[in-house]
C-alpha positions as CSV (number, residue, x, y, z in Angstrom):
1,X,20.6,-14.6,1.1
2,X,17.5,-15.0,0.0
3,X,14.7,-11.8,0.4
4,X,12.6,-13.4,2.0
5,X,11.3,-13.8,5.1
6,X,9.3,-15.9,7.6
7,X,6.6,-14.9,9.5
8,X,6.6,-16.8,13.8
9,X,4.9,-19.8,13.2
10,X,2.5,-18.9,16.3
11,X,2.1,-14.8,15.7
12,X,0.8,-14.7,12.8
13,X,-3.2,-13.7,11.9
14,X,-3.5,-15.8,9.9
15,X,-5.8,-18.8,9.2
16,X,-5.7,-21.8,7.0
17,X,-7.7,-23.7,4.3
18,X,-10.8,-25.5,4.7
19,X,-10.5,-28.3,1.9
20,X,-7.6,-29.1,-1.1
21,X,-4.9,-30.9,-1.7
22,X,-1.2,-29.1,-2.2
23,X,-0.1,-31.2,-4.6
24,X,-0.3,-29.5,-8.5
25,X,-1.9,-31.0,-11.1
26,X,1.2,-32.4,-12.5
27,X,1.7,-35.2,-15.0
28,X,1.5,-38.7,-13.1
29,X,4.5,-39.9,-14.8
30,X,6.3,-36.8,-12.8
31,X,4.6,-36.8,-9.9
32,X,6.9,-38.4,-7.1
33,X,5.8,-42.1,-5.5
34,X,7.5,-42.0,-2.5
35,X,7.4,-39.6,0.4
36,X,9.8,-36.9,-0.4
37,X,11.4,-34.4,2.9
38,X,10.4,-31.5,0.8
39,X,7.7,-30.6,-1.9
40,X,9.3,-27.9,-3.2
41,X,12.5,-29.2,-4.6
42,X,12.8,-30.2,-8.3
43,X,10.3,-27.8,-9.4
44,X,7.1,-28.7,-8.1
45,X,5.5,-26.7,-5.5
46,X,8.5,-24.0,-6.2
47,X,6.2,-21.1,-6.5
48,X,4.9,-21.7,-3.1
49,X,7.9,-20.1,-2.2
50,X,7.9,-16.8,-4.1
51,X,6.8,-14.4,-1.3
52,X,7.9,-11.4,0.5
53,X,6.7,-13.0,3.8
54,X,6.2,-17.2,4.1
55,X,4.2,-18.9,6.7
56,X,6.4,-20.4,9.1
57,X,5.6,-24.3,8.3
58,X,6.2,-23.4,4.6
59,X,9.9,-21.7,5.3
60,X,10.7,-24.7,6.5
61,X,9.1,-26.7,4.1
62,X,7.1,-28.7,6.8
63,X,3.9,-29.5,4.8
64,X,3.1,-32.0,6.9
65,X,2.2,-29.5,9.6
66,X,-1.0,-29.3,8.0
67,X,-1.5,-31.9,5.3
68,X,-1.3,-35.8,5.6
69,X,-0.6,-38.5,3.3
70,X,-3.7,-40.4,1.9
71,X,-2.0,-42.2,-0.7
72,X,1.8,-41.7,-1.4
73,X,1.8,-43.5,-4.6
74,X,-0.9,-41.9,-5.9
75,X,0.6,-38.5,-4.5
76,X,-2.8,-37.3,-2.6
77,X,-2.9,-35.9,0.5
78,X,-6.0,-34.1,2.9
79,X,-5.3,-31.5,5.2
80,X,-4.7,-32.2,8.8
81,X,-8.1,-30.7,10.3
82,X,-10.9,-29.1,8.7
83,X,-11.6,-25.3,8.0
84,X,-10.7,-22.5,11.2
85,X,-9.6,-26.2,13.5
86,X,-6.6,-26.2,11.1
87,X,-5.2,-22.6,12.0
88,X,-6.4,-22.6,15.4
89,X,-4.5,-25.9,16.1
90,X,-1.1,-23.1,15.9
91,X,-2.8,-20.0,16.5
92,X,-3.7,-20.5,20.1
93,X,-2.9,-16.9,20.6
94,X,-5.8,-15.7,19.7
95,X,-8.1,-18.1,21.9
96,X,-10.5,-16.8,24.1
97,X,-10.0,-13.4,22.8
98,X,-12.8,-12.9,20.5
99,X,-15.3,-10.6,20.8
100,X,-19.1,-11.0,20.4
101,X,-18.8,-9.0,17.1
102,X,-17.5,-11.8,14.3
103,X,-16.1,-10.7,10.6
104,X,-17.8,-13.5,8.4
105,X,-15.5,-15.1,7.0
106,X,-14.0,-15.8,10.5
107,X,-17.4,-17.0,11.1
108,X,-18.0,-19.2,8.3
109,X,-14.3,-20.6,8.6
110,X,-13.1,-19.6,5.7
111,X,-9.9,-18.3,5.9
112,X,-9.0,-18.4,2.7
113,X,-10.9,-16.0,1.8
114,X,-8.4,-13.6,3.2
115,X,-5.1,-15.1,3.7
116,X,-2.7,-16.8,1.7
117,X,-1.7,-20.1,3.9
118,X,1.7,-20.4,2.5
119,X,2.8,-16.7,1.8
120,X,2.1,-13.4,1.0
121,X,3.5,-9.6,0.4
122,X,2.4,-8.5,3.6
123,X,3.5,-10.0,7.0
124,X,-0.9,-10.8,7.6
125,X,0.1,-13.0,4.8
126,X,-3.3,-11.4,2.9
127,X,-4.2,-12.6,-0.4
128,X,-4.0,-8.5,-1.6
129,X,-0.8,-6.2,-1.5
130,X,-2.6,-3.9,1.0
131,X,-5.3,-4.3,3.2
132,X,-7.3,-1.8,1.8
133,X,-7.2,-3.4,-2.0
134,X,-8.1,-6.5,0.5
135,X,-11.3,-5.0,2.0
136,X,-12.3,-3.4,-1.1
137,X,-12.9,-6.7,-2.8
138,X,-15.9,-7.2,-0.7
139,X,-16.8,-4.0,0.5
140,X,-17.3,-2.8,-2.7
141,X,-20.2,0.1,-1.4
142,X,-17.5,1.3,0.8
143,X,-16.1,4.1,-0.9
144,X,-18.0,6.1,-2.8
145,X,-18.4,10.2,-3.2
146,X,-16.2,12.8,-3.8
147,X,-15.1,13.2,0.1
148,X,-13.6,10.4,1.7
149,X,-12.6,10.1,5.4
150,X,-8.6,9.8,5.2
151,X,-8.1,6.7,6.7
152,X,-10.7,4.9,3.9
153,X,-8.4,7.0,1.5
154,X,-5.2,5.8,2.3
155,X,-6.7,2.0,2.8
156,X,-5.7,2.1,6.3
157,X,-8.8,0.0,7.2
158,X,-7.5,-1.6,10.6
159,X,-7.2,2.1,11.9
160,X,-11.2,1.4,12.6
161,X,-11.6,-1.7,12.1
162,X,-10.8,-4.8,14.0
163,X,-10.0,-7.5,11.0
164,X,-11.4,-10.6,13.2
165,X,-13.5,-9.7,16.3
166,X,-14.4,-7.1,18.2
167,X,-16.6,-5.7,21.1
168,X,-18.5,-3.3,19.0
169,X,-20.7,-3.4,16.1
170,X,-19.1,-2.8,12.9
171,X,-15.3,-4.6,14.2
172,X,-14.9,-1.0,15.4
173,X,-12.1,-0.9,17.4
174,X,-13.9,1.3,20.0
175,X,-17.3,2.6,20.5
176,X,-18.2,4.4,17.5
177,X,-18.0,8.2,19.2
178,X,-15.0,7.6,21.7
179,X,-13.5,6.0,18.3
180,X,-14.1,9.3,16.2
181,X,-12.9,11.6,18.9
182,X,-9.7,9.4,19.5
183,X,-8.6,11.5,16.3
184,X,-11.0,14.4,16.3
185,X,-9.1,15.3,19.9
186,X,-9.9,18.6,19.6
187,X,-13.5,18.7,18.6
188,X,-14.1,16.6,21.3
189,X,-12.2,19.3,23.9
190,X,-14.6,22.0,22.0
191,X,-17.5,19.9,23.0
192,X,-16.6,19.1,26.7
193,X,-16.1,22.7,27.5
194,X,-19.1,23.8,25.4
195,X,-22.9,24.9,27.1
196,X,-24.5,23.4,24.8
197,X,-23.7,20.1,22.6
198,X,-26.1,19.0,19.3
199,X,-27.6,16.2,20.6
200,X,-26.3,14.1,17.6
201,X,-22.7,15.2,18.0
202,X,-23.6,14.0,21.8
203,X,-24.9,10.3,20.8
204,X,-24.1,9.2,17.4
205,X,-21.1,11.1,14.9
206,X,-23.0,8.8,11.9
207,X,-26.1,10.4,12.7
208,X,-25.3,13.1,10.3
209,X,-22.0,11.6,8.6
210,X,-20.6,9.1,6.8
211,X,-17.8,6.9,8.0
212,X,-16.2,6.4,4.8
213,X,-17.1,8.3,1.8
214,X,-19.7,11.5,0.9
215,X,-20.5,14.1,-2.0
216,X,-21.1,16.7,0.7
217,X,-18.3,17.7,2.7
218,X,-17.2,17.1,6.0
219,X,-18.3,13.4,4.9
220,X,-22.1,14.5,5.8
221,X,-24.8,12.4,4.7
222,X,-26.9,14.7,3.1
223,X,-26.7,18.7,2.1
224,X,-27.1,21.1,4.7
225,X,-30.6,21.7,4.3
226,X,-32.2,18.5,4.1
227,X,-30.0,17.2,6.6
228,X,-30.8,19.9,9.3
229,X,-34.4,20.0,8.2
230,X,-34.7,15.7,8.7
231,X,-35.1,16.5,12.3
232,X,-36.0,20.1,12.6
233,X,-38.8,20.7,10.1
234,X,-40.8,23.3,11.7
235,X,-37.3,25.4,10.8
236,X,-37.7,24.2,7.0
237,X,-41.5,25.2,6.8
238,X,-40.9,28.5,8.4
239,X,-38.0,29.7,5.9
240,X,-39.9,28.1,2.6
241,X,-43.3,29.8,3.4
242,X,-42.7,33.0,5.1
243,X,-44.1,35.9,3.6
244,X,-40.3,37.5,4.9
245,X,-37.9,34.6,4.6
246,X,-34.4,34.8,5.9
247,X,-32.2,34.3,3.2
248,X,-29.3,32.7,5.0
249,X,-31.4,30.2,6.4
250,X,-31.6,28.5,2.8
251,X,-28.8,30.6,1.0
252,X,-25.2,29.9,0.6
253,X,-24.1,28.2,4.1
254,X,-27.5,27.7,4.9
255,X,-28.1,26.5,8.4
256,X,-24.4,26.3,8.9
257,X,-24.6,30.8,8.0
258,X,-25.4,30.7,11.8
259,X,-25.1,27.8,13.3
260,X,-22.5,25.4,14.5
261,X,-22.6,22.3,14.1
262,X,-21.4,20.3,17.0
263,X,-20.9,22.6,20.4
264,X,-21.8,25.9,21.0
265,X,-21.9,28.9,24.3
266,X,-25.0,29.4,23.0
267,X,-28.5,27.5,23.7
268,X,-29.1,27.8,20.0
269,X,-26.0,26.1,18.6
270,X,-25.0,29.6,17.3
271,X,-21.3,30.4,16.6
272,X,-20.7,33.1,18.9
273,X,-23.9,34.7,21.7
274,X,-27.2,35.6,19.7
275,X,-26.1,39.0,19.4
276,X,-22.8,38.5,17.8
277,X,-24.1,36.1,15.8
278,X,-26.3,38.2,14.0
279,X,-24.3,40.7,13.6
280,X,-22.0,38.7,11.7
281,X,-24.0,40.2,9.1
282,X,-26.3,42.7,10.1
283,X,-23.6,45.2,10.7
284,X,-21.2,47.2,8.3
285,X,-22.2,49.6,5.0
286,X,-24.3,48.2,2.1
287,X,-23.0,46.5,-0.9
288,X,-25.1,46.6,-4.1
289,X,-23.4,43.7,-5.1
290,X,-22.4,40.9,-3.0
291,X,-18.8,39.9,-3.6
292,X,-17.2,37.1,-1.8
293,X,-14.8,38.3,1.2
294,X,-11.8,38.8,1.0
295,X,-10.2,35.3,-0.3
296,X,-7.2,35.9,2.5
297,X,-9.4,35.3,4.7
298,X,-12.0,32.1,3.3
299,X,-14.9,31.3,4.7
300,X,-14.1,28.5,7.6
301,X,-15.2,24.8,6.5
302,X,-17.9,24.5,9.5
303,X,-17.6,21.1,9.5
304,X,-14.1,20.8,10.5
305,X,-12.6,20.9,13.9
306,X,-13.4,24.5,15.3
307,X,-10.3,26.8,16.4
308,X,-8.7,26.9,19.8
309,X,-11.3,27.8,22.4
310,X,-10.5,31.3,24.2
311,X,-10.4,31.7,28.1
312,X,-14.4,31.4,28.5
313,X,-15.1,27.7,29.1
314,X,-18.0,28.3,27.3
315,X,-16.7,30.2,24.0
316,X,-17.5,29.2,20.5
317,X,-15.3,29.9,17.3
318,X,-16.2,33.2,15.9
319,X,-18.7,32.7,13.1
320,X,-17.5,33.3,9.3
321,X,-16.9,36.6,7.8
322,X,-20.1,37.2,5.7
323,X,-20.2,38.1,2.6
324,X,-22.7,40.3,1.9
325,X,-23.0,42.3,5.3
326,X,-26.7,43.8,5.9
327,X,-26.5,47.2,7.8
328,X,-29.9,46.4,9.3
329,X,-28.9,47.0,13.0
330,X,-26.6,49.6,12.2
331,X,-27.1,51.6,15.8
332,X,-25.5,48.2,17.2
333,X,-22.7,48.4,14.7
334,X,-21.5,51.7,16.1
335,X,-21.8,50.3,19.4
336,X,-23.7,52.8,21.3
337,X,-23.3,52.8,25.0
338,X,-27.4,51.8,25.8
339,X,-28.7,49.1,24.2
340,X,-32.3,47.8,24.3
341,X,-33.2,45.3,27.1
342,X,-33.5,42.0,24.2
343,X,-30.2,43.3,23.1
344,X,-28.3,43.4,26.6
345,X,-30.4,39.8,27.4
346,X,-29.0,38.6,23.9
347,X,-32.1,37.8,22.8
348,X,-32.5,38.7,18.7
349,X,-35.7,36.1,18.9
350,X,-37.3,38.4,21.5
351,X,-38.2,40.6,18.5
352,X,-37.4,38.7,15.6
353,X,-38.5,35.3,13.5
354,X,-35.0,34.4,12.9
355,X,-36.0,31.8,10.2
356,X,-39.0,33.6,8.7
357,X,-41.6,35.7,8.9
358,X,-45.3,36.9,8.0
359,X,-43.6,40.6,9.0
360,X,-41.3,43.0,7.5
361,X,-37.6,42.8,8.7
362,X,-38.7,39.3,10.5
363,X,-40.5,40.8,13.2
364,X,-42.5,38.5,15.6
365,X,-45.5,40.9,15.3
366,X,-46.5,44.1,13.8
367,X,-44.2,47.1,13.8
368,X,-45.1,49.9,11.5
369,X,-42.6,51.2,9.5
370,X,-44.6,55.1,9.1
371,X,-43.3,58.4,10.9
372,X,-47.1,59.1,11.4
373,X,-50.2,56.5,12.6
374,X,-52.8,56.4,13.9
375,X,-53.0,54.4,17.4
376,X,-54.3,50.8,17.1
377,X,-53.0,47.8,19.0
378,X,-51.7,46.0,15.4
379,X,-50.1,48.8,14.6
380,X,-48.0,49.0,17.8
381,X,-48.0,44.8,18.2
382,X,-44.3,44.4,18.7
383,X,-43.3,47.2,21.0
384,X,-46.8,46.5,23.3
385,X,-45.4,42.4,23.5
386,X,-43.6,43.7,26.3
387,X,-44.2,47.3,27.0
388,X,-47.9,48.4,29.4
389,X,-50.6,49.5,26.9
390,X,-50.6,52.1,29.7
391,X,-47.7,53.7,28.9
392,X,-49.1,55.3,25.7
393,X,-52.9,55.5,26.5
394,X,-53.4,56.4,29.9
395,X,-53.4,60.8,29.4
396,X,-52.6,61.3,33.5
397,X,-50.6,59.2,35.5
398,X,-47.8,59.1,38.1
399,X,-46.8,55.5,37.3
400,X,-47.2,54.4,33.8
401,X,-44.2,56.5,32.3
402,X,-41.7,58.8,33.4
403,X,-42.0,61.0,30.3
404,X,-44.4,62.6,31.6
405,X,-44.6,66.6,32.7
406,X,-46.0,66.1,35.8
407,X,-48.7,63.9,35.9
408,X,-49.4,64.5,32.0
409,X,-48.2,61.6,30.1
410,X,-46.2,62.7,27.6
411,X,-45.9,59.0,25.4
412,X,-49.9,59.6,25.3
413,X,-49.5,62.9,24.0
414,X,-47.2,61.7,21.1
415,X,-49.2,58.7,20.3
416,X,-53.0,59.0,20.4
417,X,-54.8,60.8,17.4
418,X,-54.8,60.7,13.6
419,X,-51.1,61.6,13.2
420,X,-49.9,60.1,16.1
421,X,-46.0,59.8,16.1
422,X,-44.8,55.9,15.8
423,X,-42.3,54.7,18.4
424,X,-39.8,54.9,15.8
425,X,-40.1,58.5,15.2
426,X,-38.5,59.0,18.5
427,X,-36.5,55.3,19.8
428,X,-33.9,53.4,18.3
429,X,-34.8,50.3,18.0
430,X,-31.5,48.4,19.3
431,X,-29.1,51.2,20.4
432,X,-28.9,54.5,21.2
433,X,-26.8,57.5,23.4
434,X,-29.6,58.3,25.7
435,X,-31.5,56.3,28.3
436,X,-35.1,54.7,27.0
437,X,-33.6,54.4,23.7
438,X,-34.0,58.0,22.5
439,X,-32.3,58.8,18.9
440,X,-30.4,61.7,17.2
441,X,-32.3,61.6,14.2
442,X,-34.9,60.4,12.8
443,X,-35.8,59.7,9.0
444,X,-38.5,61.7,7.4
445,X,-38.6,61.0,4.1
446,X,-34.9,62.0,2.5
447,X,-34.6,64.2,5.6
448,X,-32.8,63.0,8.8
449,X,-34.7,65.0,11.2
450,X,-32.9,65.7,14.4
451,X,-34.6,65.4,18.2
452,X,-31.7,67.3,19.8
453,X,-33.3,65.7,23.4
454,X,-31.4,66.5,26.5
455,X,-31.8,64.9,29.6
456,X,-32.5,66.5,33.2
457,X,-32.4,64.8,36.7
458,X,-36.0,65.3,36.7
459,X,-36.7,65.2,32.8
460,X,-35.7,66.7,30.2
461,X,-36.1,68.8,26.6
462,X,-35.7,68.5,23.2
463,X,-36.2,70.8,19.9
464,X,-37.2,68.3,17.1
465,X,-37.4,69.8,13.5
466,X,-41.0,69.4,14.0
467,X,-41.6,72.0,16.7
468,X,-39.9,74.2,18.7
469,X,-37.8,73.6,21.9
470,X,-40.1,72.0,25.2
471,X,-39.3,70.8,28.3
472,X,-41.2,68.7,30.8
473,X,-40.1,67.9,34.5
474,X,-41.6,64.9,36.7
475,X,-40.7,66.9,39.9
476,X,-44.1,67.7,40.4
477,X,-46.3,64.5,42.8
478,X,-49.9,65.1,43.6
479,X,-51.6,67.6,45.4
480,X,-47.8,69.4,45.5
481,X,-46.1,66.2,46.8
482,X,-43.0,64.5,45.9
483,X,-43.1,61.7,42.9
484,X,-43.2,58.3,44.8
485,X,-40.2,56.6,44.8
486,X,-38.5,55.1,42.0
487,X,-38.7,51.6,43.9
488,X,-42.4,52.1,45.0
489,X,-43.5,53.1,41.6
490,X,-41.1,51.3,38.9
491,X,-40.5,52.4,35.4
492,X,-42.3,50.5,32.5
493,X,-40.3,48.3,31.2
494,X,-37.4,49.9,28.4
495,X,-38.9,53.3,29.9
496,X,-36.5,54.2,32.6
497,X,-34.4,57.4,32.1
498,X,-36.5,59.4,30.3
């Protein structure tokens, strides 16, 4: 039995020729005179025959299905009807199904220029062995790059694309990001239960990638930085010209160092909460040499599908492992029971210019570095964005601070005249044991200097290597009275407890 097979004369997707004859260019003197019952016997049209699959009028040699006699002596014939009329006339399956989208050559009529009308090695009775070779032949712009999309791999075109109509643009077989998501199920679960979604990954997946092919992976359009920084170049300027850059804005990972790309818990797009996030690298003890980490556990590819979500609706994957971690916030790293108030908000960008800066250590405003300076309102910008200028000026008060010994304000004290202590000869900046952010130690020059402070129910003490042991007590209100109440007479802000 022969290999062969025949496709249903009215299933197949398959459309005819415009113009031609069948008939071969044979010799005349062979060519047969008379009407024969079929054109492939005696070695004429034989090779019409030698395919896998055969359209159903040719498996039963019916020619005449689509081609008339014009002259049977002279053996030429016409087809029956002209261009897509001749395949529609048997294909009435796929009447009124079309979609306002049209592939071209379904437009134009010309069949041909896909199928085979008498056989083929595909049941589509194409004019290619696969459908991607078939696609390829026109849509030569298609693939291109070093990453391609697996189904434009594979040649598994129809996966995407309808072959004849559709309702979207493109002959996308649904709309473009309900069709990415339809195999990106997880992603798409990610995003749903996500706070935030990039607005991109919300609209338009070709926004930032390409559908078929890319040199960049995760098929984006562009590297990381230019492709961030085509819509957010205020982000770009800041990192190029800061006087204090942020070197994982533009470094390795780039954007991607601390940001997700698609869905985040965070309003910033940020892998995990603010906090977390950048302590994916502030934290842990130097490295003179950044070496990769540890290859059992690689860097994940950002751009493809994030893990399992845990119980928190909101949850984002973890951000990657860095490399090279920065033991800026150290006092955070050792998780110490009181943190500052930006800290317990999550808010890094309180204090910090997370892309770049025109101050050390990415500060958003002045914050001297120096044991001992004198007061001035640039030297003490950053902590006096939020804190009273009060609360280290006024000499007397009842309200201004609670470090105070009596009504003597004690922050005063510390801070006004030529050698005035800075707050960071005395606070943490992010963490610390103690209420108001006091420290242990302090650094003074190669010496950590210790405050040994010890808190009271009405103050406190402490014996600093500076000077010797001193106490104060707020117990003391005016003229002999009582302190007003803690909720008449609130704490400065990042004050309360000392």
């Amino acid at each position: 039995m022969s290999r062969r097979r025949a496709t249903p004369f009215l299933a197949l997707a398959v459309s005819c020729a415009a113009t031609g004859a069948l008939a071969q260019d044979l010799d005349p003197t062979i060519r047969p005179n008379i009407r024969t019952p079929n054109c492939t016997i005696n070695g004429c049209h034989a090779a019409t025959m030698q395919h896998d699959f055969l359209h159903g009028p040719t498996a039963v040699a019916d020619c005449r299905t689509c081609h008339d006699d014009v002259d049977v002596a002279q053996h030429s014939f016409v087809l029956r009807r002209q261009g897509r009329d001749l395949c529609d006339f048997c294909h009435i399956d796929k009447t009124g199904t079309e979609g306002p989208v049209v592939h071209q050559p379904l437009a134009d009529g010309d069949c041909l220029a896909c199928h085979d009308p008498h056989g083929s090695a595909s049941r589509q009775m194409i004019k290619f062995d696969t459908t991607g070779e078939l696609c390829l032949s026109c849509h030569t712009e298609a693939m291109h790059g070093q990453w391609l999309h697996e189904p434009a791999k594979v040649g598994d075109c129809t996966a995407c694309h309808a072959p004849h109509t559709a309702d979207h643009p493109g002959l996308l077989v649904q709309e473009r990001r309900s069709l990415c998501l339809s195999c990106h199920e997880q992603l798409g679960e990610h995003m749903a239960a996500a706070l935030t979604v990039h607005e991109p990954a919300r609209a338009d997946c070709l926004e930032c990638h390409d559908s078929h092919g890319s040199d960049h992976a995760g098929l984006i359009k562009n590297d990381t930085v230019a492709l961030c920084t085509g819509c957010h170049e205020e982000q770009l300027a800041r990192a190029q010209h800061a006087a204090f850059p942020h070197s994982a804005v533009l470094d390795d990972r780039a954007c991607l160092n601390c940001h997700t790309p698609h869905a985040s818990s965070s309003e910033a797009l940020q892998y995990d909460d603010p906090v977390a996030a950048c302590m994916a690298c502030h934290s842990g003890p130097a490295q003179a040499d950044p070496t990769p980490a540890d290859p059992a556990q690689p860097l994940r590819d950002p751009t493809s599908p994030p893990p399992p979500l845990a119980s928190n609706p909101g949850a984002t994957p973890a951000a990657p492992a860095s490399p090279h971690p920065v033991p800026v916030a150290s006092d955070l790293a050792q998780h110490l029971p009181i943190a500052h108030g930006p800290v317990i908000d999550g808010q890094c960008a309180a204090c910090h210019e997370v892309h770049g800066s025109d101050h050390s250590r990415l500060l958003i405003a002045n914050y001297t570095s120096a044991f001992y300076e004198a007061f001035s309102e640039n030297a003490y910008a950053l902590c006096l964005s939020c804190h009273d200028q009060d609360l280290l000026l006024e000499d007397h008060t009842w309200e201004a601070t609670r470090f105070r010994d009596g009504e003597r304000n004690l922050h005063a004290l510390h801070v006004k005249g030529e050698q005035g202590r800075t707050c960071r000869a005395c606070h943490n900046t992010h963490a610390s044991n103690h209420k108001a952010m006091v420290r242990e130690t302090s650094p003074y020059g190669q010496w950590m200097l210790p405050i040994n402070f010890k808190p009271t129910d009405t103050g406190g003490s402490c014996a600093p290597g500076c000077h010797k042991v001193a106490t104060y007590t707020r117990a003391d209100g005016p003229e002999g009275l009582p302190p007003p109440p803690a909720e008449d007479a609130p704490p400065a802000p990042g004050a309360d407890g000392q």
